[in-house]
C-alpha positions as CSV (number, residue, x, y, z in Angstrom):
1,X,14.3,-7.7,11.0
2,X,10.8,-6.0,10.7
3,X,11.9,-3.8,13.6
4,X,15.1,-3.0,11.7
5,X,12.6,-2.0,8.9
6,X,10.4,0.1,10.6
7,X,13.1,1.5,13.2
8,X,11.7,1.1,16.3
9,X,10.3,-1.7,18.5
10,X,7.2,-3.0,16.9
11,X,4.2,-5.1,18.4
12,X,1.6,-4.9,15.7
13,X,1.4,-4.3,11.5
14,X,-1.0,-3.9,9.0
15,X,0.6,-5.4,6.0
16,X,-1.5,-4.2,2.7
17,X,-1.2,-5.6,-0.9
18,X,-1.8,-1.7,-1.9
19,X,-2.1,-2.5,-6.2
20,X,-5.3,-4.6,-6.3
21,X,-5.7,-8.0,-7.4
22,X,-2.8,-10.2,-6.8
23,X,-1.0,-8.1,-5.0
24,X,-1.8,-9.7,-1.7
25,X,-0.2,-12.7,-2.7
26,X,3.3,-11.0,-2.8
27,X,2.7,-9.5,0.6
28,X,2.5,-12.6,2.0
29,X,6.1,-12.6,2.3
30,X,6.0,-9.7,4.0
31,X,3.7,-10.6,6.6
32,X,5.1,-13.8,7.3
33,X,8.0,-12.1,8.0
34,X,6.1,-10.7,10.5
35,X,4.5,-13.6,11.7
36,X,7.7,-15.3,12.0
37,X,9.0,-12.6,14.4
38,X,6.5,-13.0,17.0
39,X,4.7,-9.8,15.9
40,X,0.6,-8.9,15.8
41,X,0.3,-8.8,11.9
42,X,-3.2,-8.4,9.8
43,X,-2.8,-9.0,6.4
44,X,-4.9,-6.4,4.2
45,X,-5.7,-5.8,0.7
46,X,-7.2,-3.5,-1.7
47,X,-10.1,-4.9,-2.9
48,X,-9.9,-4.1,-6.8
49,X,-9.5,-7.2,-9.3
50,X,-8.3,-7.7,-12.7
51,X,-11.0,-8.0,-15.6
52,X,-10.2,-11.8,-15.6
53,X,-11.6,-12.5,-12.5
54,X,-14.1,-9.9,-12.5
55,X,-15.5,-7.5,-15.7
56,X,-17.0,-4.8,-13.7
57,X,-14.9,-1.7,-14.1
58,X,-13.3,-0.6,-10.6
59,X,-12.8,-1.5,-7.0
60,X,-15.0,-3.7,-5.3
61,X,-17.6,-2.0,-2.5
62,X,-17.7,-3.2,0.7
63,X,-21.7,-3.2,0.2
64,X,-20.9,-6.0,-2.5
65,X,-19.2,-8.3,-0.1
66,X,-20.6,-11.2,1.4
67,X,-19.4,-13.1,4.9
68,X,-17.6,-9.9,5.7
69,X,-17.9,-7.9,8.8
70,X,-18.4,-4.3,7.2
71,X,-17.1,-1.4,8.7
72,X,-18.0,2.0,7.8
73,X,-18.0,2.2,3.9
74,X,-14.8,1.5,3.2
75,X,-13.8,-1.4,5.4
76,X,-14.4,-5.0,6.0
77,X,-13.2,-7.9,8.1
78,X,-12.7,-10.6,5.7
79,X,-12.2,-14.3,5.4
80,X,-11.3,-17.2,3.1
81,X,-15.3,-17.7,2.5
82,X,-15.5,-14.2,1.7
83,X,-16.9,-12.9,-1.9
84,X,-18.2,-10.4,-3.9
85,X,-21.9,-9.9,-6.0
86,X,-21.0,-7.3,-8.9
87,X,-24.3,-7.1,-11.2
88,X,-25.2,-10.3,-10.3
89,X,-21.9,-12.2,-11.1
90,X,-20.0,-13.7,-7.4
91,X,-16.7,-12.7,-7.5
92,X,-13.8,-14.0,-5.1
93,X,-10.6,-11.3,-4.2
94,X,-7.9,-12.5,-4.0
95,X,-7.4,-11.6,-0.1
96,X,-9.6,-14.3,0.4
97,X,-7.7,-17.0,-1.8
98,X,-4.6,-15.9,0.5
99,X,-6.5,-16.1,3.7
100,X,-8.3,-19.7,3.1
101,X,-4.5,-20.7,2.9
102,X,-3.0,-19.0,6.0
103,X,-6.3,-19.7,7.9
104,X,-6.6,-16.1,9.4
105,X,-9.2,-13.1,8.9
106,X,-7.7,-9.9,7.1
107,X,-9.0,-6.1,6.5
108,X,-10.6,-6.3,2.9
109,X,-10.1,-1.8,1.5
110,X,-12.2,-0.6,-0.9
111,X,-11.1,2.6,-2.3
112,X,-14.2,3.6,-3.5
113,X,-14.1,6.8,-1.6
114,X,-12.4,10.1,-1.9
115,X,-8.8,10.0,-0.8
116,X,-9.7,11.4,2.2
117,X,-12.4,9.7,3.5
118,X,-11.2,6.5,3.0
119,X,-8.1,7.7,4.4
120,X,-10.0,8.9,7.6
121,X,-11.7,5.7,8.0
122,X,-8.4,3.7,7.7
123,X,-6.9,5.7,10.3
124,X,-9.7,4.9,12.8
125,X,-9.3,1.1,11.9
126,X,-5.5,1.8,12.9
127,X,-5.6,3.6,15.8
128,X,-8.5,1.6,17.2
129,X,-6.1,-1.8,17.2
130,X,-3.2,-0.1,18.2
131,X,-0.8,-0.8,14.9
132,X,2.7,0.5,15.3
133,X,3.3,0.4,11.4
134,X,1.7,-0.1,7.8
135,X,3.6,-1.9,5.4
136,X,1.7,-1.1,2.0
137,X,3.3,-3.7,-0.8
138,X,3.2,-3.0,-4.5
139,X,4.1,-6.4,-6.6
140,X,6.1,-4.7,-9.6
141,X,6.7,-1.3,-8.6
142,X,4.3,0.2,-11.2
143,X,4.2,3.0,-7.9
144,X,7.5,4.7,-8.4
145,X,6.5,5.8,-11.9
146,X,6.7,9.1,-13.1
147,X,3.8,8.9,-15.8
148,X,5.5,9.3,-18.9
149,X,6.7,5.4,-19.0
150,X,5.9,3.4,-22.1
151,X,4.8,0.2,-20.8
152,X,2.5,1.7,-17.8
153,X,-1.0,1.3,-18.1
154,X,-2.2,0.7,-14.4
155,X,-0.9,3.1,-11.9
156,X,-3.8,4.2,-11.0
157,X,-5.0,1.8,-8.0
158,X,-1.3,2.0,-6.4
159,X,-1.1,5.8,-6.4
160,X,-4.6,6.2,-5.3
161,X,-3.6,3.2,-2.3
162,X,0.1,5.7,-1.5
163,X,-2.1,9.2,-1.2
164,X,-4.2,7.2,1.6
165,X,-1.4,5.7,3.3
166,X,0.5,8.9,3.2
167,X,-2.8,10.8,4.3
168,X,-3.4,7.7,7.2
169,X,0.6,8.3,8.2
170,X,-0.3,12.5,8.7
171,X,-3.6,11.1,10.7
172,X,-2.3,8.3,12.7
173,X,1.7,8.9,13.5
174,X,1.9,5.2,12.1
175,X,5.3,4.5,10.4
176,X,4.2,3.8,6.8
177,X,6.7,1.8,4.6
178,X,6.3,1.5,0.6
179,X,7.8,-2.2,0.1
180,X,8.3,-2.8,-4.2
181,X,8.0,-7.3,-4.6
182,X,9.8,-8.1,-7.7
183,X,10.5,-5.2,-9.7
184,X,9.3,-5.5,-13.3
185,X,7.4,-8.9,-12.6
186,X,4.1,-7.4,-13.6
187,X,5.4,-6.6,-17.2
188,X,4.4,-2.8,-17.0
189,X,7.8,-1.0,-16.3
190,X,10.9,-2.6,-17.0
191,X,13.1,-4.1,-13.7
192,X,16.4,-2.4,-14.5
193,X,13.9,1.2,-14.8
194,X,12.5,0.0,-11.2
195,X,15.6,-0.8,-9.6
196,X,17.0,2.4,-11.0
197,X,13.6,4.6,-9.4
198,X,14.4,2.8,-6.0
199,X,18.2,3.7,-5.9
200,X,17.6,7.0,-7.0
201,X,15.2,7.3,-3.4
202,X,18.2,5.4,-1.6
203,X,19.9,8.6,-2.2
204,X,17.5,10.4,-0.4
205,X,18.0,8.3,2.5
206,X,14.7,6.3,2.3
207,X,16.1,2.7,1.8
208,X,15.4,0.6,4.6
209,X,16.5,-2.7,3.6
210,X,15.2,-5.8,1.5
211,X,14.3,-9.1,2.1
212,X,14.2,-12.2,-0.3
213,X,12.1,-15.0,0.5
214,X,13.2,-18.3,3.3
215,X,11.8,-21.9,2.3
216,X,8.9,-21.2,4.9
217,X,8.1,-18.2,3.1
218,X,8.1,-20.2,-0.3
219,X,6.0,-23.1,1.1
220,X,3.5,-21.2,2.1
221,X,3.9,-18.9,-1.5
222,X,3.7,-22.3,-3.0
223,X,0.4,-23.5,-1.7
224,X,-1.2,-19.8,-1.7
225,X,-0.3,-19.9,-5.4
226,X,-2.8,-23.4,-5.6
227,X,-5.4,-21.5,-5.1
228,X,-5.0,-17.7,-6.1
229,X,-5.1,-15.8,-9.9
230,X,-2.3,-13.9,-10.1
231,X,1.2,-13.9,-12.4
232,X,2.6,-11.3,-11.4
233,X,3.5,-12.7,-7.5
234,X,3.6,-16.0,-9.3
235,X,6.6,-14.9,-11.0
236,X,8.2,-13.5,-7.7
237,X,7.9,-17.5,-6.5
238,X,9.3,-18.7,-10.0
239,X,12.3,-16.4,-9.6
240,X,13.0,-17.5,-6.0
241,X,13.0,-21.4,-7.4
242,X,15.8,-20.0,-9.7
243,X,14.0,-19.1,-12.9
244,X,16.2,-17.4,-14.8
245,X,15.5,-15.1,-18.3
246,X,13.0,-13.9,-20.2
247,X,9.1,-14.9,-19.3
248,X,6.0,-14.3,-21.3
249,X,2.8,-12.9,-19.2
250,X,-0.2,-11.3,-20.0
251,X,-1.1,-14.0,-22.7
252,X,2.6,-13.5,-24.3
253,X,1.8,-9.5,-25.0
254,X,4.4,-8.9,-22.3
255,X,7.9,-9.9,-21.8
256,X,9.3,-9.9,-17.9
257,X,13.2,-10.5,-17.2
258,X,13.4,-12.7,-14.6
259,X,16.2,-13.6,-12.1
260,X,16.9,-14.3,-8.6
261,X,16.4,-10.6,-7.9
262,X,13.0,-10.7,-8.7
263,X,11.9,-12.7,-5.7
264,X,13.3,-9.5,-3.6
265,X,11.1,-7.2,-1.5
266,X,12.6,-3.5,-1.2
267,X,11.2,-1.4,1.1
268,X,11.2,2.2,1.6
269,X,10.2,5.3,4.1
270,X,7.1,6.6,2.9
271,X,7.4,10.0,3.9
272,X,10.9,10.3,2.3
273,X,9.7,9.3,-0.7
274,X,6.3,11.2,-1.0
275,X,7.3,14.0,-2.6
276,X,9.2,11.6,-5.5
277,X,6.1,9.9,-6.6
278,X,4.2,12.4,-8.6
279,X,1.4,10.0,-9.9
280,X,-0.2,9.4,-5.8
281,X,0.6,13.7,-5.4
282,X,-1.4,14.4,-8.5
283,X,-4.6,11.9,-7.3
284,X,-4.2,13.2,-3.5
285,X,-7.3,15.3,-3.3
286,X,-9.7,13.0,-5.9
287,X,-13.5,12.2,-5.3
288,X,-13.2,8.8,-6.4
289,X,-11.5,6.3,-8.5
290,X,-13.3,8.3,-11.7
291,X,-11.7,11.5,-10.8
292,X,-8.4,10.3,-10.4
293,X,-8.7,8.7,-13.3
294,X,-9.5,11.6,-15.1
295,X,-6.7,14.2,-13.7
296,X,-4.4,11.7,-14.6
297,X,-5.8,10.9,-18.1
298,X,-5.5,15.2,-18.7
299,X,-1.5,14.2,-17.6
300,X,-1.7,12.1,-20.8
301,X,-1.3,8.9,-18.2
302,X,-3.5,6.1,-18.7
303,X,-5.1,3.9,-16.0
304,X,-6.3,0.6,-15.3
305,X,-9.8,1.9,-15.2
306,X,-9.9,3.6,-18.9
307,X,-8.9,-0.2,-19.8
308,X,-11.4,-2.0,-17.7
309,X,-14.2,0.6,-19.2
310,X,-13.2,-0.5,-22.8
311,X,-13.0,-4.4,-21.8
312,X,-16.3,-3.9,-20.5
313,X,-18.0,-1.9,-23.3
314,X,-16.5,-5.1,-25.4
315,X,-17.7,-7.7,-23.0
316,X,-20.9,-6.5,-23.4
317,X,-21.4,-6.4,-26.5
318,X,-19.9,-9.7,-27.6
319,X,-20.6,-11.4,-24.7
320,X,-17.1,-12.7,-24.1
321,X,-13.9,-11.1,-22.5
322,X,-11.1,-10.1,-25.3
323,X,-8.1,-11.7,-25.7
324,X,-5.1,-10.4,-24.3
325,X,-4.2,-9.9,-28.3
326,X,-7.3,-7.8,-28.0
327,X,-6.8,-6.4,-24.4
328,X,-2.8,-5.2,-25.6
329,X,-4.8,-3.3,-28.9
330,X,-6.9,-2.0,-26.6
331,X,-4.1,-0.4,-24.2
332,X,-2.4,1.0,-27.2
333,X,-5.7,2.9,-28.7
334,X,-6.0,4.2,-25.4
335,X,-2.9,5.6,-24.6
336,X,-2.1,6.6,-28.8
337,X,-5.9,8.5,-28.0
338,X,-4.9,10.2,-25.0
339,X,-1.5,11.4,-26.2
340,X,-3.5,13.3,-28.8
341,X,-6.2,14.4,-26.4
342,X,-2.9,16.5,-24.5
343,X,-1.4,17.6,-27.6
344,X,-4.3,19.0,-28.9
345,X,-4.6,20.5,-25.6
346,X,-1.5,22.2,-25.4
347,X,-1.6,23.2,-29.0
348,X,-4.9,25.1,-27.9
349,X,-3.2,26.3,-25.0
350,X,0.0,27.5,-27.0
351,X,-2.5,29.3,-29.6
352,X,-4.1,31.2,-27.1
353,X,-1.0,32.6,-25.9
354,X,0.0,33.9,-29.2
Protein backbone atom coordinates (compact mmCIF):
# COMPACT_ATOMS: atom_id res chain seq x y z
CA UNK A 1 0.00 0.00 0.00
CA UNK A 2 2.81 2.55 0.84
CA UNK A 3 4.08 2.03 -2.69
CA UNK A 4 0.51 2.65 -3.91
CA UNK A 5 1.00 5.87 -1.84
CA UNK A 6 3.99 7.13 -3.03
CA UNK A 7 3.73 5.60 -6.67
CA UNK A 8 6.67 3.94 -7.29
CA UNK A 9 8.66 1.02 -5.76
CA UNK A 10 9.90 2.12 -2.44
CA UNK A 11 12.79 0.68 -0.22
CA UNK A 12 13.26 3.33 2.45
CA UNK A 13 10.89 6.37 4.26
CA UNK A 14 11.32 8.96 6.55
CA UNK A 15 8.11 9.23 8.26
CA UNK A 16 7.87 12.76 10.23
CA UNK A 17 5.32 13.87 12.89
CA UNK A 18 5.74 17.46 11.04
CA UNK A 19 3.27 19.65 13.99
CA UNK A 20 5.32 19.22 17.15
CA UNK A 21 4.46 17.57 20.20
CA UNK A 22 2.21 14.62 19.88
CA UNK A 23 2.20 14.48 16.57
CA UNK A 24 4.64 11.58 16.36
CA UNK A 25 2.34 9.56 18.07
CA UNK A 26 -0.19 9.68 15.12
CA UNK A 27 2.52 8.84 12.67
CA UNK A 28 3.01 5.80 14.16
CA UNK A 29 0.41 4.46 12.14
CA UNK A 30 1.92 5.54 9.35
CA UNK A 31 5.22 4.11 9.85
CA UNK A 32 4.02 0.88 10.96
CA UNK A 33 2.45 0.76 7.86
CA UNK A 34 5.67 0.78 6.67
CA UNK A 35 7.18 -1.46 8.79
CA UNK A 36 4.66 -3.96 8.15
CA UNK A 37 5.47 -3.90 4.38
CA UNK A 38 8.89 -4.95 4.65
CA UNK A 39 10.17 -1.37 4.08
CA UNK A 40 13.38 0.70 5.61
CA UNK A 41 11.35 3.22 7.69
CA UNK A 42 12.89 5.96 10.42
CA UNK A 43 10.37 7.54 12.29
CA UNK A 44 11.12 11.35 12.73
CA UNK A 45 9.68 14.27 14.58
CA UNK A 46 9.81 17.82 15.02
CA UNK A 47 11.09 18.48 18.15
CA UNK A 48 8.78 21.43 19.50
CA UNK A 49 6.47 20.55 22.72
CA UNK A 50 3.36 21.90 24.08
CA UNK A 51 3.66 24.35 27.19
CA UNK A 52 2.49 21.36 29.38
CA UNK A 53 5.33 19.37 29.01
CA UNK A 54 7.69 22.10 28.53
CA UNK A 55 7.20 26.29 29.32
CA UNK A 56 10.02 27.42 27.30
CA UNK A 57 8.56 29.19 24.26
CA UNK A 58 9.69 27.39 20.86
CA UNK A 59 11.27 24.31 19.34
CA UNK A 60 13.72 22.44 21.20
CA UNK A 61 17.66 22.81 19.96
CA UNK A 62 19.53 20.05 19.17
CA UNK A 63 22.30 21.61 21.54
CA UNK A 64 19.58 21.06 24.41
CA UNK A 65 19.39 17.37 23.80
CA UNK A 66 20.92 14.87 25.75
CA UNK A 67 21.82 10.94 24.67
CA UNK A 68 21.39 12.13 21.13
CA UNK A 69 23.86 11.74 18.35
CA UNK A 70 23.75 15.56 16.94
CA UNK A 71 24.13 16.21 13.55
CA UNK A 72 24.78 19.53 12.20
CA UNK A 73 22.49 22.13 14.07
CA UNK A 74 19.47 20.94 13.22
CA UNK A 75 19.60 17.21 13.45
CA UNK A 76 19.84 14.43 15.90
CA UNK A 77 19.72 10.70 16.18
CA UNK A 78 17.44 10.03 18.99
CA UNK A 79 16.33 7.37 21.44
CA UNK A 80 13.78 6.37 24.02
CA UNK A 81 16.50 7.68 26.78
CA UNK A 82 16.66 10.80 24.97
CA UNK A 83 15.83 14.38 26.65
CA UNK A 84 15.99 17.81 26.69
CA UNK A 85 17.68 20.71 29.41
CA UNK A 86 15.61 24.02 28.60
CA UNK A 87 16.85 26.64 31.43
CA UNK A 88 17.61 24.10 33.63
CA UNK A 89 14.32 22.16 33.52
CA UNK A 90 14.81 18.22 31.63
CA UNK A 91 12.32 17.89 29.27
CA UNK A 92 11.31 14.52 27.38
CA UNK A 93 9.74 14.88 23.49
CA UNK A 94 7.55 13.01 22.65
CA UNK A 95 9.63 11.06 19.85
CA UNK A 96 11.29 9.56 22.61
CA UNK A 97 8.07 8.34 24.47
CA UNK A 98 7.19 6.69 20.98
CA UNK A 99 10.54 5.23 20.48
CA UNK A 100 11.10 3.55 24.16
CA UNK A 101 7.81 1.76 22.94
CA UNK A 102 8.80 0.62 19.37
CA UNK A 103 12.41 -0.01 20.60
CA UNK A 104 14.06 1.83 17.57
CA UNK A 105 16.29 5.13 17.22
CA UNK A 106 14.52 8.01 15.14
CA UNK A 107 15.78 11.51 13.56
CA UNK A 108 14.84 14.16 16.37
CA UNK A 109 14.23 18.06 13.86
CA UNK A 110 14.63 21.04 15.32
CA UNK A 111 13.46 23.83 13.31
CA UNK A 112 15.32 26.32 14.88
CA UNK A 113 16.82 27.52 11.69
CA UNK A 114 15.87 29.48 8.71
CA UNK A 115 13.73 27.56 6.30
CA UNK A 116 16.35 27.00 4.32
CA UNK A 117 19.01 25.88 6.17
CA UNK A 118 17.26 23.47 8.01
CA UNK A 119 15.88 22.48 4.82
CA UNK A 120 19.47 21.98 3.40
CA UNK A 121 20.53 20.02 6.26
CA UNK A 122 17.51 17.68 6.07
CA UNK A 123 18.19 17.07 2.51
CA UNK A 124 21.85 15.89 3.25
CA UNK A 125 20.37 13.48 6.08
CA UNK A 126 18.11 12.16 3.10
CA UNK A 127 20.27 11.69 0.48
CA UNK A 128 23.02 10.35 2.62
CA UNK A 129 20.66 7.18 3.64
CA UNK A 130 19.24 6.82 0.47
CA UNK A 131 15.23 7.54 1.38
CA UNK A 132 12.97 7.09 -1.59
CA UNK A 133 10.05 9.17 0.19
CA UNK A 134 9.11 11.53 3.21
CA UNK A 135 5.90 11.10 4.69
CA UNK A 136 5.40 14.42 6.80
CA UNK A 137 2.10 13.66 9.18
CA UNK A 138 0.06 16.42 10.66
CA UNK A 139 -2.43 15.05 13.55
CA UNK A 140 -5.56 17.38 12.87
CA UNK A 141 -4.90 19.02 9.77
CA UNK A 142 -4.36 22.50 11.36
CA UNK A 143 -1.84 22.54 7.83
CA UNK A 144 -4.50 22.95 5.19
CA UNK A 145 -5.69 26.22 6.75
CA UNK A 146 -5.95 29.30 4.97
CA UNK A 147 -5.40 31.75 8.13
CA UNK A 148 -8.55 33.42 8.48
CA UNK A 149 -10.12 30.24 10.51
CA UNK A 150 -11.71 30.91 13.90
CA UNK A 151 -10.53 28.24 15.95
CA UNK A 152 -6.71 28.17 14.61
CA UNK A 153 -4.23 29.30 16.94
CA UNK A 154 -1.17 26.94 16.10
CA UNK A 155 -0.29 26.74 12.52
CA UNK A 156 2.73 27.91 12.85
CA UNK A 157 5.08 24.74 13.56
CA UNK A 158 3.22 22.68 10.64
CA UNK A 159 3.63 25.37 7.88
CA UNK A 160 7.08 26.14 8.99
CA UNK A 161 7.67 21.84 8.87
CA UNK A 162 5.63 21.91 4.85
CA UNK A 163 8.03 25.01 3.50
CA UNK A 164 11.05 22.58 4.50
CA UNK A 165 9.75 19.45 3.20
CA UNK A 166 8.66 21.24 0.12
CA UNK A 167 12.16 23.03 0.00
CA UNK A 168 13.93 19.21 0.97
CA UNK A 169 11.55 17.72 -2.10
CA UNK A 170 13.17 20.75 -4.78
CA UNK A 171 16.69 19.57 -3.03
CA UNK A 172 16.47 15.87 -2.91
CA UNK A 173 13.92 14.55 -5.85
CA UNK A 174 12.34 12.72 -2.72
CA UNK A 175 8.58 12.13 -3.17
CA UNK A 176 7.14 14.15 -0.26
CA UNK A 177 3.60 13.17 0.90
CA UNK A 178 1.44 15.58 3.33
CA UNK A 179 -0.68 12.74 5.32
CA UNK A 180 -3.74 14.79 7.66
CA UNK A 181 -4.46 11.85 11.04
CA UNK A 182 -7.82 12.56 12.26
CA UNK A 183 -9.13 15.67 10.97
CA UNK A 184 -10.42 18.02 13.58
CA UNK A 185 -9.01 15.77 16.59
CA UNK A 186 -6.85 18.58 17.86
CA UNK A 187 -9.86 20.93 18.38
CA UNK A 188 -8.39 23.89 16.27
CA UNK A 189 -10.32 23.62 12.87
CA UNK A 190 -13.45 21.80 12.68
CA UNK A 191 -13.40 18.01 10.90
CA UNK A 192 -16.20 18.61 8.36
CA UNK A 193 -13.87 22.27 7.36
CA UNK A 194 -10.77 19.69 7.12
CA UNK A 195 -12.43 17.11 5.17
CA UNK A 196 -13.86 19.74 3.00
CA UNK A 197 -9.87 21.48 2.50
CA UNK A 198 -8.74 17.87 1.61
CA UNK A 199 -11.46 17.24 -1.12
CA UNK A 200 -11.13 20.49 -2.46
CA UNK A 201 -7.12 19.25 -3.20
CA UNK A 202 -8.63 15.85 -4.48
CA UNK A 203 -9.84 17.88 -7.23
CA UNK A 204 -6.62 18.87 -8.08
CA UNK A 205 -5.58 15.45 -8.37
CA UNK A 206 -3.38 15.25 -5.21
CA UNK A 207 -5.35 12.48 -3.30
CA UNK A 208 -3.40 9.47 -2.92
CA UNK A 209 -5.41 7.38 -0.78
CA UNK A 210 -6.11 6.88 3.11
CA UNK A 211 -5.57 4.44 5.55
CA UNK A 212 -7.37 3.62 8.92
CA UNK A 213 -5.71 1.87 11.47
CA UNK A 214 -5.46 -2.61 11.75
CA UNK A 215 -5.44 -4.08 15.41
CA UNK A 216 -1.52 -4.20 15.17
CA UNK A 217 -1.54 -0.72 14.47
CA UNK A 218 -3.86 -0.13 17.55
CA UNK A 219 -1.85 -2.35 19.92
CA UNK A 220 1.03 -0.77 19.43
CA UNK A 221 -1.11 2.97 19.51
CA UNK A 222 -2.42 1.50 22.67
CA UNK A 223 0.74 0.93 24.51
CA UNK A 224 2.56 4.13 22.92
CA UNK A 225 -0.36 6.04 24.43
CA UNK A 226 0.95 4.46 28.20
CA UNK A 227 3.55 6.34 28.03
CA UNK A 228 3.20 9.53 25.72
CA UNK A 229 1.34 13.33 26.47
CA UNK A 230 -0.76 13.87 23.81
CA UNK A 231 -4.87 14.09 23.13
CA UNK A 232 -4.95 14.87 20.13
CA UNK A 233 -3.48 11.26 18.58
CA UNK A 234 -5.16 9.88 21.65
CA UNK A 235 -8.40 10.74 20.23
CA UNK A 236 -7.40 9.22 16.69
CA UNK A 237 -7.12 5.73 18.98
CA UNK A 238 -10.42 6.52 20.85
CA UNK A 239 -12.26 6.91 17.50
CA UNK A 240 -10.72 3.70 16.09
CA UNK A 241 -12.19 1.74 19.42
CA UNK A 242 -15.58 3.23 18.16
CA UNK A 243 -15.97 6.43 20.15
CA UNK A 244 -18.53 8.09 18.79
CA UNK A 245 -19.79 12.15 19.37
CA UNK A 246 -18.75 14.93 20.89
CA UNK A 247 -15.32 14.93 23.15
CA UNK A 248 -14.02 17.72 25.40
CA UNK A 249 -10.02 18.47 25.06
CA UNK A 250 -7.93 21.07 25.93
CA UNK A 251 -9.28 21.07 29.68
CA UNK A 252 -13.08 21.18 28.19
CA UNK A 253 -12.23 24.75 26.29
CA UNK A 254 -12.58 22.73 23.10
CA UNK A 255 -15.19 20.52 21.71
CA UNK A 256 -13.85 17.71 18.95
CA UNK A 257 -16.59 15.55 16.88
CA UNK A 258 -15.57 12.26 16.99
CA UNK A 259 -16.37 9.25 14.81
CA UNK A 260 -14.89 6.27 13.14
CA UNK A 261 -13.44 8.70 10.53
CA UNK A 262 -11.32 10.27 12.82
CA UNK A 263 -8.98 7.40 13.24
CA UNK A 264 -8.31 7.92 9.31
CA UNK A 265 -4.96 9.02 7.82
CA UNK A 266 -5.43 11.04 4.29
CA UNK A 267 -2.57 11.57 2.44
CA UNK A 268 -1.72 13.85 -0.30
CA UNK A 269 1.05 14.90 -3.09
CA UNK A 270 2.91 17.59 -1.69
CA UNK A 271 3.86 19.38 -4.64
CA UNK A 272 0.21 19.34 -5.94
CA UNK A 273 -0.89 20.85 -3.03
CA UNK A 274 1.93 23.54 -2.41
CA UNK A 275 0.58 26.22 -4.04
CA UNK A 276 -3.00 25.64 -1.92
CA UNK A 277 -1.47 26.11 1.45
CA UNK A 278 -0.89 29.73 1.82
CA UNK A 279 0.24 29.72 5.60
CA UNK A 280 3.80 27.31 4.70
CA UNK A 281 4.11 29.90 1.11
CA UNK A 282 3.93 33.01 3.37
CA UNK A 283 6.75 31.45 6.11
CA UNK A 284 8.99 29.98 3.05
CA UNK A 285 11.79 32.40 3.25
CA UNK A 286 11.73 33.08 7.39
CA UNK A 287 14.96 33.38 9.57
CA UNK A 288 13.57 31.57 12.31
CA UNK A 289 10.56 30.39 14.18
CA UNK A 290 10.35 34.39 15.41
CA UNK A 291 10.12 35.66 11.99
CA UNK A 292 7.55 33.49 10.81
CA UNK A 293 5.87 34.19 13.55
CA UNK A 294 5.78 37.67 12.88
CA UNK A 295 4.92 37.74 8.96
CA UNK A 296 2.12 35.71 9.88
CA UNK A 297 1.00 37.80 12.98
CA UNK A 298 1.14 41.09 10.22
CA UNK A 299 -1.52 38.43 8.20
CA UNK A 300 -3.65 38.92 11.36
CA UNK A 301 -2.86 34.96 12.01
CA UNK A 302 -1.87 33.88 15.33
CA UNK A 303 0.67 31.23 16.28
CA UNK A 304 1.46 28.79 18.80
CA UNK A 305 4.48 30.76 19.69
CA UNK A 306 2.64 34.34 20.44
CA UNK A 307 0.69 31.82 23.01
CA UNK A 308 3.61 30.08 24.42
CA UNK A 309 5.33 33.82 24.98
CA UNK A 310 2.17 34.87 26.96
CA UNK A 311 2.06 31.41 29.01
CA UNK A 312 5.52 32.00 29.79
CA UNK A 313 5.45 35.74 30.79
CA UNK A 314 2.46 34.25 33.16
CA UNK A 315 4.50 31.31 34.37
CA UNK A 316 6.97 33.45 35.47
CA UNK A 317 5.45 35.60 37.20
CA UNK A 318 3.10 33.41 39.23
CA UNK A 319 5.14 30.61 39.20
CA UNK A 320 2.54 28.14 37.99
CA UNK A 321 1.33 27.29 34.39
CA UNK A 322 -2.44 28.79 33.64
CA UNK A 323 -5.26 26.83 33.38
CA UNK A 324 -6.60 26.01 30.15
CA UNK A 325 -9.66 28.46 31.44
CA UNK A 326 -6.70 30.86 31.52
CA UNK A 327 -4.74 29.51 28.40
CA UNK A 328 -8.37 29.80 26.11
CA UNK A 329 -8.46 33.77 27.54
CA UNK A 330 -5.24 34.02 26.60
CA UNK A 331 -5.76 32.80 22.84
CA UNK A 332 -8.61 35.07 22.49
CA UNK A 333 -6.66 38.41 23.76
CA UNK A 334 -4.25 37.40 21.36
CA UNK A 335 -6.04 36.94 18.39
CA UNK A 336 -8.97 39.95 19.37
CA UNK A 337 -5.29 42.12 19.72
CA UNK A 338 -3.98 41.10 16.50
CA UNK A 339 -7.20 41.61 14.53
CA UNK A 340 -6.92 45.25 15.62
CA UNK A 341 -3.16 45.48 15.04
CA UNK A 342 -4.26 44.72 10.95
CA UNK A 343 -7.13 46.91 10.97
CA UNK A 344 -5.39 49.70 12.24
CA UNK A 345 -2.95 48.88 9.65
CA UNK A 346 -4.98 48.91 6.81
CA UNK A 347 -6.95 51.88 8.05
CA UNK A 348 -3.44 53.65 7.92
CA UNK A 349 -2.77 52.18 4.71
CA UNK A 350 -6.30 53.22 3.21
CA UNK A 351 -5.67 56.89 4.67
CA UNK A 352 -2.60 57.33 2.98
CA UNK A 353 -4.10 56.59 -0.26
CA UNK A 354 -6.73 59.20 0.04
Amino acid sequence: MINEIIGLNVRSVLVIGIGGGGDVVGSSITYSLAVNEGKEAVLGAVLWERYINDIVPGPIRVQELRNAEVFGNYLAMVDGDTYAIREGRRVVPQIANVLSVIKDDGLGISISGSVNDVARELSTYVNKYGFDAIIGIDVGGDVLALGNEDGLYSPLTDSYSVAVLSKVQDYTGAQVVLGIAGPGVDGELDRDYVLMRISQLASKCAFLGAYGPTRGDLMLLEDILSKAVTEASGLVYRAAKGHHGNVGIRGSTKNVKLDISSSITYYLDLRKIISDLPLANLVINARDPWDAMRTLNSKGVMTELNFEEEVYRYYKTKSKIPSPEEAYLMIKEIKNRLKSQVQLMSNQHGSTHH
